[in-house]
N, C-alpha and C positions, 0 to 999 in steps of 0.2 A: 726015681725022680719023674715027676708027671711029666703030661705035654706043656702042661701050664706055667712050673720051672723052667722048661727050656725058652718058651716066649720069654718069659722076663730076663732071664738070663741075655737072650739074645737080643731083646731090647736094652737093657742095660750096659751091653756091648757096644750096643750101634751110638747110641746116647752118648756114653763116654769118649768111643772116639771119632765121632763124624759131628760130633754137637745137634744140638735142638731144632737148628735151618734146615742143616739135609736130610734131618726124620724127616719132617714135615713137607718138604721137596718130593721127599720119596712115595708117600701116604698118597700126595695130590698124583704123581704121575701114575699110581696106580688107581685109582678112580677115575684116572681121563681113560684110562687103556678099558676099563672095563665099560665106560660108558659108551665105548665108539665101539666097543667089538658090538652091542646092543643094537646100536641104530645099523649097523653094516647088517647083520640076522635081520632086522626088521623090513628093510629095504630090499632086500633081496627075494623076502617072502612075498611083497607086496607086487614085484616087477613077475615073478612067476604066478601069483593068482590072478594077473590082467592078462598074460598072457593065456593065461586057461581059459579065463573066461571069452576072449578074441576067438580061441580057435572052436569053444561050445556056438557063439553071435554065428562064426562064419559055415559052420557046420551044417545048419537050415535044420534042425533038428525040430519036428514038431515040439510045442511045449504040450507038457501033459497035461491031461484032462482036465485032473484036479485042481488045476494052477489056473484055469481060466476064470473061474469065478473070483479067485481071490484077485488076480489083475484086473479088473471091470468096478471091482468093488474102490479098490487104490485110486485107479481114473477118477470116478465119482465123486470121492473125498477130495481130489485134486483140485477137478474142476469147481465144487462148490466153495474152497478155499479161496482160489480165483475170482470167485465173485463180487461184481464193484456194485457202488453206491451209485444209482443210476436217477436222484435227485440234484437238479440242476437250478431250476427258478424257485422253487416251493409250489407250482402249478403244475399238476399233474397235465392238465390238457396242452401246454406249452411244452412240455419237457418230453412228453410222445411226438411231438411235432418234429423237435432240434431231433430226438435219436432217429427218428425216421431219415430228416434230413442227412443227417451223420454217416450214418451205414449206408445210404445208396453213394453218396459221396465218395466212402470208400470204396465201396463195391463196383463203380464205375471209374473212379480214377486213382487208386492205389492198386487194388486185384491187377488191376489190366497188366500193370510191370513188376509187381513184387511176384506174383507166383511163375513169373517166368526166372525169376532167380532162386528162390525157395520157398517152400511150404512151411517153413518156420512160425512159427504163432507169438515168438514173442515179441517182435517189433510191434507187430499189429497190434497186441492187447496192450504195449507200453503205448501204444498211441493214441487210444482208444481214451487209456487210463489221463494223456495229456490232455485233451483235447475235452476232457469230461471236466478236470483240472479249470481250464482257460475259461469253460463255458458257465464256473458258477461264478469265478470273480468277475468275470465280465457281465453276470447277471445283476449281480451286488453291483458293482458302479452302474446301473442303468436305475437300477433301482433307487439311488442316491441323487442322480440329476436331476436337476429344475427343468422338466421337460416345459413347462409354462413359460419361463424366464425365456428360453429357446425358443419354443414354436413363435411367439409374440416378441421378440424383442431381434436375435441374432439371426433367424432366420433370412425375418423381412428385408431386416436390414442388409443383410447379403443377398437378397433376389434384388431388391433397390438398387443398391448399386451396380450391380450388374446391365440391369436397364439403362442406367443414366452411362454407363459408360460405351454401351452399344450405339444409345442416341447421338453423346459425345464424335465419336467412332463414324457414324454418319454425316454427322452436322460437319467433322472436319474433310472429309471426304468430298462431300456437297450433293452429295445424291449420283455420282458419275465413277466411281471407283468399282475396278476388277474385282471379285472376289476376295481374292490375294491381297489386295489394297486395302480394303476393306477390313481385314481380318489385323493387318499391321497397324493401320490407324486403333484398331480396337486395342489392342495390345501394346501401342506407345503409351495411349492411356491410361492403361490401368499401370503400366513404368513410372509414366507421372504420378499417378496418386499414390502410389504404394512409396515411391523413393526407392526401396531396397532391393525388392522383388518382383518378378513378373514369372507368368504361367504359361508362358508361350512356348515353350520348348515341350513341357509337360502334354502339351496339348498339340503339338503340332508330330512330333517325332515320335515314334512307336517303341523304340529305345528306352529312349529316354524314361519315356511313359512308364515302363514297365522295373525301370528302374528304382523309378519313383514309388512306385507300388508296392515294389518289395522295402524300401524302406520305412514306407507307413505302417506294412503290417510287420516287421521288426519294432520299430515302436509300440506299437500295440500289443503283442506278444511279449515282449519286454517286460509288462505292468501285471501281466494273466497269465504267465507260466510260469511252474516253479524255477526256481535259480539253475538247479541241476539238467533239468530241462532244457533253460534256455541256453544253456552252455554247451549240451550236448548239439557240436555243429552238424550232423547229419540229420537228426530229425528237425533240427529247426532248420535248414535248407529243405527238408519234403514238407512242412508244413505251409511255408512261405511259398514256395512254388506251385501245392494246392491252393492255398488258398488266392492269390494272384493270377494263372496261368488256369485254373477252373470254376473260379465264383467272382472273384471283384473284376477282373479285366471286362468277361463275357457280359454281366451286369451292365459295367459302366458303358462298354460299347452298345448294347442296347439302348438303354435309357438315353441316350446322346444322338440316334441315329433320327434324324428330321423325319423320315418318313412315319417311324415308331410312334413319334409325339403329333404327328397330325393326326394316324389312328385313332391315337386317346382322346384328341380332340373331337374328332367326330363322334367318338363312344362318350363323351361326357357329355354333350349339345345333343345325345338322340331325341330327346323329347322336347326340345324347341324346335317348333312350328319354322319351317322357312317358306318365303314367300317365289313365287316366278320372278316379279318384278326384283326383289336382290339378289335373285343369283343373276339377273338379266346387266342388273348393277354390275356388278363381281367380274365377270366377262368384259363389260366394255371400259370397266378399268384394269383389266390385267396387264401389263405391259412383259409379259415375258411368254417369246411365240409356242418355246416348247408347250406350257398347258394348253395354249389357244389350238396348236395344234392337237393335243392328245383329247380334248373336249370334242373339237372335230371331227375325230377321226372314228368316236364313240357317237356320236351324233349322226353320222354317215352311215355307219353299222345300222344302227337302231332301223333310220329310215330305210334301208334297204329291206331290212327282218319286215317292216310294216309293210311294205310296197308286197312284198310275198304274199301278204295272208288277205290281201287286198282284192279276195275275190267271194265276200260271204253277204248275206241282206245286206237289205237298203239300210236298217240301224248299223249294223256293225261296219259297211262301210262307210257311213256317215261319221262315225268315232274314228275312225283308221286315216280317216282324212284328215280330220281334226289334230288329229297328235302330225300328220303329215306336217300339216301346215304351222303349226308350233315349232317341230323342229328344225325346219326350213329357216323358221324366224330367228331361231338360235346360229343358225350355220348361217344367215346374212350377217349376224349380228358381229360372230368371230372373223367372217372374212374381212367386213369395214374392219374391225382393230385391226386387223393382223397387217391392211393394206396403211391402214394410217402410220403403222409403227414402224412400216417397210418403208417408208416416206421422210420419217423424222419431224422434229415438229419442235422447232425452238422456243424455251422460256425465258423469263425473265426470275429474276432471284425472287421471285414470288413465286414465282410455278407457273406463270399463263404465258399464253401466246404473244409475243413478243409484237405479232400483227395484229392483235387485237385492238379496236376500237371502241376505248369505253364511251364517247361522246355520242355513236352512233347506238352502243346498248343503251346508254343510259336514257335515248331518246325513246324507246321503246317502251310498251304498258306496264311496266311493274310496277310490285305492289307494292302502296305507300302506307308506311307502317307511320301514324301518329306520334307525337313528339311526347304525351304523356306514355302510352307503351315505351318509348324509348327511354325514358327519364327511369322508368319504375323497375329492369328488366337488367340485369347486370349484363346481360352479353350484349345486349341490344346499347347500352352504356358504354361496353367494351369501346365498339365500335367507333360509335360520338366522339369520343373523348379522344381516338386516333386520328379521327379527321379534327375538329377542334384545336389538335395540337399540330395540325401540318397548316393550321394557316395561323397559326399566334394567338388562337383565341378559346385554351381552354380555361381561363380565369372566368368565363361568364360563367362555365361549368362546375368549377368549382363554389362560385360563389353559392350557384342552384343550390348544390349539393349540402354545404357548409351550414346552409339557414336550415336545410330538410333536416339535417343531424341536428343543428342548436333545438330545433321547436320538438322534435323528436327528445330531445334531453328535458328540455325544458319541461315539457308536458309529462313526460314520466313523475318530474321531479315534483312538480304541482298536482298532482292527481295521488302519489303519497302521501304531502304534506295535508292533504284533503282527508283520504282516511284516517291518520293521526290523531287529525283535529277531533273529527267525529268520534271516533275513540276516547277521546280525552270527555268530550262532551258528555259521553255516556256515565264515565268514570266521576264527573262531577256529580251528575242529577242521581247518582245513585249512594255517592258520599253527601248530600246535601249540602254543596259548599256557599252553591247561591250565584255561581259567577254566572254572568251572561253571557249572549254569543259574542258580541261587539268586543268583550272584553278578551273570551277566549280564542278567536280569531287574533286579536290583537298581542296578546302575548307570545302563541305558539308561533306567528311567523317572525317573531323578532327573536326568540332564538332561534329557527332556522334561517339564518341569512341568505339571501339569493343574490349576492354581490358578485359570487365567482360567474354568475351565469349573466351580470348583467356586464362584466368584463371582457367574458366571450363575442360578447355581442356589440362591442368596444372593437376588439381585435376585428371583426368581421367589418364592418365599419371603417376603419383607416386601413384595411388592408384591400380590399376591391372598391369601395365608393366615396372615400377622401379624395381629395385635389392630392393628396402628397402620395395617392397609393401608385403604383408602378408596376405593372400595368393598372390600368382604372378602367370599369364595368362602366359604358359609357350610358345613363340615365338620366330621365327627366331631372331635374332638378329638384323641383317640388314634390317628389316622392322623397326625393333622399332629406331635405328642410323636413318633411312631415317626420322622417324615420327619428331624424335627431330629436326633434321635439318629445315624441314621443320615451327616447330614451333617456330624456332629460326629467319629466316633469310623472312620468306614469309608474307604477309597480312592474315589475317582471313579468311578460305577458308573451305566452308562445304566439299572440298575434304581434308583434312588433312587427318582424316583417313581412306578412302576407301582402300589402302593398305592393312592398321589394320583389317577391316572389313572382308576384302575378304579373307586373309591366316583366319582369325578367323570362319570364315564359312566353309572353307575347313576342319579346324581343327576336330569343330563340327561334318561334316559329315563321316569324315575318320577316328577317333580316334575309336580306336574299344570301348571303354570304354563308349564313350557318345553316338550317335545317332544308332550305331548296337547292343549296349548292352539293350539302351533303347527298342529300337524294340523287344529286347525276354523279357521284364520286363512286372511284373503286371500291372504297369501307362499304358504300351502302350493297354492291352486288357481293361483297364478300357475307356483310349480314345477312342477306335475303339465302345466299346457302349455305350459311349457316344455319338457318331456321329451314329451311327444304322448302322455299319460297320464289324458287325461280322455276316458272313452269311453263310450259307451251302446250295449250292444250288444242290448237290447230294442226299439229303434228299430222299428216296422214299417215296412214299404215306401210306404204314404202319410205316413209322417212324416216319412221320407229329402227329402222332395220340401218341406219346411220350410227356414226361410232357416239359413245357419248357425250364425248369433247365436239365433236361436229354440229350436233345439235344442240347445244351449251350453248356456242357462241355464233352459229350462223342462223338460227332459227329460232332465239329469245327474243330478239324486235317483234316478232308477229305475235307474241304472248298475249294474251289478255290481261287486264287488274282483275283480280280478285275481290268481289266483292259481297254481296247479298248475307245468307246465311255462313259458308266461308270466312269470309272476312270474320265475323265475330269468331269463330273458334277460334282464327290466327292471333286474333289481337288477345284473347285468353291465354293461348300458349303463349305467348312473348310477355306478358303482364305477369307470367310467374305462376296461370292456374294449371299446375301441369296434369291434374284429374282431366278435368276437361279437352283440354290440348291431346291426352294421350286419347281419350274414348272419341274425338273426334278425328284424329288420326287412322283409324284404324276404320272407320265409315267411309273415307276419302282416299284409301289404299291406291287405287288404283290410277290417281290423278300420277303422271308422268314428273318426276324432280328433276333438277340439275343438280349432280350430285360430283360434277369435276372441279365447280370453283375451288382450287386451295385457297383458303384461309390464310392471311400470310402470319408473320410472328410477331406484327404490331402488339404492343401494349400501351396501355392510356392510362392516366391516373387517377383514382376516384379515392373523394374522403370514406370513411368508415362508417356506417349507421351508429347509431346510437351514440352519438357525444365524441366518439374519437375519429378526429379528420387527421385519415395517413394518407399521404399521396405513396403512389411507388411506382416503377419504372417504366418509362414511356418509350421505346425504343423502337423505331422500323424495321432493324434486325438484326438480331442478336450476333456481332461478329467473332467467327472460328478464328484460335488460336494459328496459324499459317507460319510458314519459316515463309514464305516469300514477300519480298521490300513491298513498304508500306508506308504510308506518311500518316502520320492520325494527327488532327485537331482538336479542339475541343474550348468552350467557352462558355463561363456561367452567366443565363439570361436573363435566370428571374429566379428570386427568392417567394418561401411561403410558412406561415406557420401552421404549427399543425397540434393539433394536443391528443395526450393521450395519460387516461385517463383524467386525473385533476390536475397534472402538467401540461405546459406547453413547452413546445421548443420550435427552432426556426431549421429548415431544409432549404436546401439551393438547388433551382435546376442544371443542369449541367447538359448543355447540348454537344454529340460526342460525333464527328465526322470523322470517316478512315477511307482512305484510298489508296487501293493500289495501284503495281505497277501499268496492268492495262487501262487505268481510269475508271476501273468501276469503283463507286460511291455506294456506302454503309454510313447510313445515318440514325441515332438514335440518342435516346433521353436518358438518364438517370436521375437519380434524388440522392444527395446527400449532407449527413450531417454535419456542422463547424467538427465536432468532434473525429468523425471518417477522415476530416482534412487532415485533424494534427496528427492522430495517429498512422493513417499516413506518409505524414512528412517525417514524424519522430523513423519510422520505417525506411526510409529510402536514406534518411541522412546516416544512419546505423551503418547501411550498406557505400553510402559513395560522403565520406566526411568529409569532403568540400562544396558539398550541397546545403549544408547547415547556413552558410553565409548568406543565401538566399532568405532575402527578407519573406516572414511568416508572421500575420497577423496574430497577434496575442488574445489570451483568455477577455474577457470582461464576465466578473459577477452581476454584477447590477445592471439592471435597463437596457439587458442585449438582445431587446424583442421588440425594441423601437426603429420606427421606419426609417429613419436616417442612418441610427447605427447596422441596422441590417446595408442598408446602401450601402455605406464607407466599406460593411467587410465584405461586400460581393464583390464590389472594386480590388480591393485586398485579394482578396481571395485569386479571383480571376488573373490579376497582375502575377501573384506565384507561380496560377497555371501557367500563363503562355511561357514563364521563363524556364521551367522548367522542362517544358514543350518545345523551346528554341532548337533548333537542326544542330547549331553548335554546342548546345548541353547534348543531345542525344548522342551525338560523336564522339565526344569526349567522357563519355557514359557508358558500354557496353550493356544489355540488360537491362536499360533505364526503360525503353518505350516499351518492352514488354508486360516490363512491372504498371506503368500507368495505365497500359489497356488493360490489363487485369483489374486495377482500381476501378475503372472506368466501365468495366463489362459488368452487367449486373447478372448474368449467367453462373460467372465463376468469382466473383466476389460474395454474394451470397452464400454462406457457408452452409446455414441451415434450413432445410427444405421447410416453406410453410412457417415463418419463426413466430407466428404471434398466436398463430390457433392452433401448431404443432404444443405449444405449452402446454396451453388445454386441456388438448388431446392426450399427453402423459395420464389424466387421471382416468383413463378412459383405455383401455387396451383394445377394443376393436376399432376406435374411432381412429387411434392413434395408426395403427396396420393398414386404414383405410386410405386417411388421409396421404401418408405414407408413400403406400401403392399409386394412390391417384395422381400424386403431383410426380412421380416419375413416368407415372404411362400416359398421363395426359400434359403433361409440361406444367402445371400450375405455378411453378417457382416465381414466375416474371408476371402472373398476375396480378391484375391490384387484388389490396383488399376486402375492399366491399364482392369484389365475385367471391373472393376466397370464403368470405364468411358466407354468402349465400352456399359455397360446396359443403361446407361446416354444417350448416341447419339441413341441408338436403341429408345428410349421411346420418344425422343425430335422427331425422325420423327412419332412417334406411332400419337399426340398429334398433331402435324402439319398437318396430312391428315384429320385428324377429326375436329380439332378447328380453323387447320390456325392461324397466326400469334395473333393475340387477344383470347389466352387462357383463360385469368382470367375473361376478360369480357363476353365468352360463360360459366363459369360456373356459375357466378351471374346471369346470365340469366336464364339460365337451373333451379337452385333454387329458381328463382323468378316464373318461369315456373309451377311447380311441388308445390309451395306453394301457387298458385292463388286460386283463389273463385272457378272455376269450376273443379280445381282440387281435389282441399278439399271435394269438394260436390260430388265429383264422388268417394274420397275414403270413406266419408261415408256412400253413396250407398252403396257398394258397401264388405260393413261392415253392413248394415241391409240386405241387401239380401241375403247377405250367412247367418246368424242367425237367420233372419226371412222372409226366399223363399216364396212368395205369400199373405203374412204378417202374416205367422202362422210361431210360435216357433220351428225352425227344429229338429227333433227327433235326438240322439244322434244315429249317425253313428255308423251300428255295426262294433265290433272289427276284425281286420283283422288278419287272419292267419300267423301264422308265415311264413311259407312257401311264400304268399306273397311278406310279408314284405324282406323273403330274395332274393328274385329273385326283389325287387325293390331297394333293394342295389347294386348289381349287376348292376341294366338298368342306376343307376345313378352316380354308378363309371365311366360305359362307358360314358357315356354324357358327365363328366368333360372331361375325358381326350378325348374324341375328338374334344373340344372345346380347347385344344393348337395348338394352329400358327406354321407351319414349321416356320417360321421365329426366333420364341421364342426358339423353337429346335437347330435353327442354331446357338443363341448367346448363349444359357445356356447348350447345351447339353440334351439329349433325355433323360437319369435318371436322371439327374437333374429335368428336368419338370415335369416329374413325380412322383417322388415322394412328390415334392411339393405340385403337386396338392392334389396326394393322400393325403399329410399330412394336408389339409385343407378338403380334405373329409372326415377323419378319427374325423377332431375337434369337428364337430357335430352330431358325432353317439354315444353323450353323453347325457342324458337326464336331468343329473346334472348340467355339465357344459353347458351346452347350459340356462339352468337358469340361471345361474351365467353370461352369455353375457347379457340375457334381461336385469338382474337386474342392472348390470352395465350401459347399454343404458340406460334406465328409469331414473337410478340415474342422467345420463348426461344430460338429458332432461329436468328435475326439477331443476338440478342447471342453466341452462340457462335462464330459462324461470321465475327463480326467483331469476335471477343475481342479481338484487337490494339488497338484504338481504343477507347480509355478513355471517349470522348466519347458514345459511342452508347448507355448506359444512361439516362442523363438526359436525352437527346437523345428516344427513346421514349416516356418518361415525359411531357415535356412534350406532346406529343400529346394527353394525356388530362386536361389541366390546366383547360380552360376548361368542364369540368362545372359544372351550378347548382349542386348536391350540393358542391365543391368551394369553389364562393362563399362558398355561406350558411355553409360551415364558417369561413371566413377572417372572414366578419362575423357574428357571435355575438348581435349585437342585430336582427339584419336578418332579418325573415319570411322562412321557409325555404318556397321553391315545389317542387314537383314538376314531375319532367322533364317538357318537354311533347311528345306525343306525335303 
């Protein structure tokens, strides 16, 4: 019997009596036993070949010869397997830039601490590998943003506001706040306008700061690393701390630091010309003694260095003397400030001398600017129209103004009907049709009707020279009988009122009240320096050496009138020819200005050229928001119509008095529409519903631009205000009198800077940036319109010499210019060679002395302000530009606020660039949420702290 009987047999066996479960039971447990003894031999072999090969590693055992090449060869395979794709932008010249950046990056601030822990490679090449990752999606969304939509639209508009809220920031301060105070006031405001947010922690706390920075580049890193990546916490803790704690902090601090940005200043203004006479300016308006002294003190040096070499010929001593004596004249010049300002010197909310005696200036010889220069001249207008409105009498001006726009419209509109015709003319004798002139004159202006113009001229009529107008333009009689006649029995005629015009010019000039009263008023010394018309040119040479407030006002009586060949260039520059103005300017350089009168913040009203009369706000001075008790009045005194375009509507003035608690008086004008009222009152009654009961003149569709109905609603009108104005409504109000001087403030009720040429200006992208910038650095909100539109035509030729007629397509140009591959590469350049000059880490530049830094305040006030255009002089007036500018030099001599502009830009820059993600605006925002400033807003009963510092 085989072996193979007995298997069956003994399978047979087993089968029969242990059944088919415990074969099969038995089968498996002997497959587990044979499978484990396997893995136990395998395991065992494996833990004895580590050991073998541990004790060959620890042995130091040269390797053999033969083994060398093949190990070198293995390396090599390694390392080219290793190798990454080292395309980042698709620009080769960009992409050598960022790796250069990259590797010194690391090689100065990851080397320094990781090979003190290990020489390992792989962190590094995973880093290398992230960071190579980050830098192309981060290239690709650059490459996807509206860098035009930005540079032109969110930019601007974030350096804008900035400005308005510094200005804000000052105006509420009043020219008198600590630093510290100054910086609070700037940062309530931006609490107010934001509602949610403020930056002041961000900006003031280093903490915090840096808090914040690792949060934005988590954001950012967020959208640019792989997931695995971002998840892994230790390298994105080394990433976020490079890149924070070695490139955006260091950056930002730079860029922020006041001294840095005077630098630039003075590196961008090297090639404008500066003159003696304004840095001589510059100096004796400085008011802060540190630069006076550090000018000093550099002035003192020099003349000692000269006095040394002060022993060579009669030429070179004759030079040595020369500059001797020049800067003598400078250190007279800094010791008067410095003594006037050790003195103190009190103003008035104008800015002047409180002792000042304008009845003794204005007895003195200045120069009499003619009443048509003044009519023609929009600043010289300004002014008019400020005095005019302090004695009750700028209706005579308006009317001027009103008839100058009707015969201005009129005559446009006759002098096309005139082409037309001729036109037509042409078109007949060449179709043969036969008609005559008589006829076709006849026909053509009876389809063009001139009803609307003779309606205009209707409204001008019962509104200044009727018996029933209020106030009434007080005139011969027989002029205004002639006027009616005429618009009774004649055709449309841009002569109708030349009559009117001319006894009203006469009026003007011969009324002792208006143009000779004007002449000894504060407006007129304010326009004379305005225009750099107050001059003394009897000054001796020890008088020169007086501060320039001293000689402003103690030694303009002795002045001379200007007259002869003078005079004509003045009266060109003030008539508007600013070619001439500026080229005779700069012949006349050296005649001595008054350059201290402020200008105060009066605004007057003037209609619009060309067919649209807008009045707008007339105000002595524009009153700051204040938490301290105040009483406001206010009362409407006279209504006006005003049209615009082929509408008319009616406006009311509104004369607005506030007093505070010490009894100082703020007085000022506004314009507003029936419509301003209801909405309005539909407003306040929303907020306090038992002010609805308060009777409020109702709508009228029809005939609500008649003289009587106008009447009854000013009545109306007026009667709401005072009730509403009552001490016992304001009490029982909380909120209420802030809301109405906000109604009432034409500062902060006007919502949109420039609303009638800022329109315009949309189709126009540089016009619009300009405009923009202009009316926050120069104040223009509160101007009338006729200036506005003369800054409008000024800037429209500004734009035409430089871009010509295709403006928008040289700025998408320029943009596309400035964001090319060789310019990207050249600003990274250009960004590793100032951080790393010759490819070593540049040592931190030592700190610079204060003295310095003051005398480079100084070098960079003068550069702005010699970098204004006579021409800009000519349209805005010479303290106007100045202090504009000043007030843009003043923005960034803040170390705070000036972080708080990057941070704002930065923010602008991340929302664009990661426009896709809807999430990211609020996502920002909350960043700046947990401000105290923010708190105390949210708890309205809860003691409001200041930031702590």
């Amino acid at each position: 019997m085989g072996l193979a009987g007995w298997l069956v047999l003994a399978a047979a066996l087993l089968l029969g009596s242990f059944g088919i479960k415990a074969c099969l039971a038995l089968m498996l447990s002997a497959i587990i036993f044979c499978g484990g003894w396997l893995v136990a031999v395998r395991w065992c072999c494996l833990i004895e070949s580590e050991q073998m090969w541990l004790n060959i590693h620890r042995s130091h055992l040269p390797l053999p010869p033969y083994q060398h090449e093949k190990v070198s060869s293995s390396i090599q395979q390694s390392s080219t397997i290793e190798r990454q794709d080292r395309r980042v932008t698709g620009s080769s010249l960009i992409d050598e830039q960022l790796h250069g950046v990259v590797t010194l990056v690391v090689r100065d601030f990851v080397f320094t601490w990781y090979n003190q822990l290990t020489h390992h490679q792989a962190f590094i090449t995973h880093l290398h590998r992230t960071v190579q990752h980050a830098m192309v999606v981060f290239s690709n969304r650059c490459k996807n943003m509206d860098w035009v939509g930005y540079l032109t639209t969110r930019l601007v508009d974030d350096i804008a506001c900035h400005l308005r809220l510094f200005r804000e920031a000052r105006s509420a301060s009043r020219g008198k706040a600590t630093s510290e105070e100054l910086i609070d006031h700037f940062f309530d405001q931006e609490a107010e306008k934001e509602k949610d947010i403020c930056r002041d922690e961000v900006c003031l706390k280093p903490d915090t700061e840096k808090d914040y920075l690792s949060d934005l580049a988590e954001i950012i890193l967020y959208y640019i690393l792989p997931p695995e990546d971002f998840s892994n916490a230790p390298l994105l803790a080394a990433v976020v701390e490079i890149l924070v704690s070695s490139v955006i902090l260091p950056v930002v601090t730079l860029v922020s630091d006041p001294d840095y940005i005077n630098q630039l200043i003075i590196w961008a203004c090297t090639d404008i010309p500066i003159t003696s006479e304004l840095f001589v300016n510059v100096i004796k308006s400085t008011n802060n003694i540190e630069e006076l002294d550090a000018v000093r003190m550099l002035v003192t040096k020099e003349m000692a260095n000269l006095r040394s070499r002060d022993s060579g010929g009669r030429d070179e001593g004759n030079e040595v003397k020369q500059q001797l004596s020049s800067l003598d004249f400078i250190r007279r010049v800094i010791d008067n400030r410095i003594n006037r300002i050790d003195k103190g010197t009190e103003t008035d909310s104008m800015g002047l001398p409180v002792s000042l005696d304008y009845r003794q200036l204005a007895r003195g010889k200045l120069f009499q600017l003619p009443l048509e220069a003044i009519l023609k001249n929009s600043l010289t207008l300004d002014h008019f129209l400020n005095y005019m409105a302090s004695v009750n009498s700028q209706h005579y001006i308006n009317l001027y103004l009103n008839v100058e726009c009707w015969r201005a419209t009129v005559g446009e509109r006759l002098c096309s009907l005139e082409l037309e015709r001729l036109q037509h003319l042409e078109e007949s004798e060449a179709q043969g049709s036969g008609m005559t002139m008589p006829d076709l004159c006849h026909d053509h202006f009876s389809a063009h009707d001139l009803s609307s113009h003779k309606e205009e001229a209707e409204i001008i009529y019962e509104q200044y020279l009727s018996e029933k107008a209020s106030p009434r333009v007080q005139m011969d009689d027989s002029i205004v009988k002639r006027l009616i006649l005429r618009m009774r029995s004649e055709k449309v005629s841009e002569s109708w009122f030349d009559e009117v015009q001319a006894a009203l010019f006469t009026i003007l000039q011969d009324t002792e009240l208006f143009l000779p009263a004007f002449r000894r008023s504060v407006w007129y010394i304010r326009l004379l320096a305005e225009l750099d018309l107050l001059k003394d040119v009897s000054r001796s040479d020890e008088e020169d050496s007086q501060s320039l407030d001293d000689i402003s006002y103690t030694s303009l009586d002795q002045g001379d009138e200007v007259d002869g060949p003078n005079q004509g260039v003045i009266i060109a520059a003030v008539s508007g020819d600013a070619s001439s103005a500026s080229s005779s300017h700069s012949t006349h350089s050296n005649d001595n200005h008054l350059k201290s009168v402020s200008r105060g913040s009066s605004r007057a009203q003037s209609p619009q050229p060309g067919g649209s009369l807008h009045p707008s706000p007339c105000h002595t001075r524009s009153p700051s928001l204040t938490a301290k008790p105040y009483n406001l009045n206010a009362k409407i005194i006279d209504t006006e119509i005003v049209r615009e375009g082929s509408k008319s509507h009616a406006i009311y003035i509104v004369c607005v008095m506030r007093k505070d608690a010490s009894g100082q008086e703020e007085l000022w004008h506004v314009f507003r529409r029936y419509s301003e009222f209801h909405d309005f009152h539909l407003s306040i009654t929303s907020k306090f519903m038992d002010l609805s009961s308060v009777s409020f003149p109702s709508k009228r569709m029809l005939n609500n631009l008649a003289a009587w109905f106008l009447e009854k609603r000013k009545s109306e009108l007026d009667e709401w205000l005072q009730t509403i104005l009552a001490p016992p409504t304001l009490q029982s109000h909380p909120g209420l009198q802030e809301i109405i001087q906000r109604f009432l403030d034409q500062t902060t009720y006007s919502t949109s800077p420039l609303p009638n040429i800022a329109k315009r200006g949309d189709e126009n992208i540089p016009l619009r940036i300009l405009l923009l910038l202009m009316d926050e650095v120069f104040d223009l909100r509160s101007k009338d319109q006729w200036f506005r539109r003369r800054i409008m035509l000024f800037l429209r030729q500004i734009l035409k010499a430089m871009f010509g007629d295709i403006v928008n397509r040289r700025i998408v140009d320029y943009v596309a210019y400035i964001t090319s591959p060789e310019q990207v590469a050249d600003y990274v350049k250009t960004f590793k060679e100032s951080f790393w000059p010759n490819g070593d880490l540049a040592p931190q530049a030592p700190e610079r002395d204060n003295p310095m830094k003051m005398r480079t305040r100084v070098a960079a006030r003068t550069s702005m302000l010699a970098s204004i255009s006579d021409e800009l002089k000519a349209i805005l007036g010479s303290q106007t530009t100045t202090r504009g500018v000043l007030g843009v030099y003043d923005t960034v001599q803040w170390t705070a606020l000036n972080k708080r502009l990057v941070y704002v830009l930065l923010e602008g820059i991340i929302e664009s660039i990661l426009s896709s993600q809807k999430q990211i605006p609020p996502l920002l925002r909350s960043l700046h949420t947990g401000s105290a400033r923010i708190a105390a807003r949210n708890a309205p009963h809860a003691r409001k702290v200041r930031t702590d510092r």
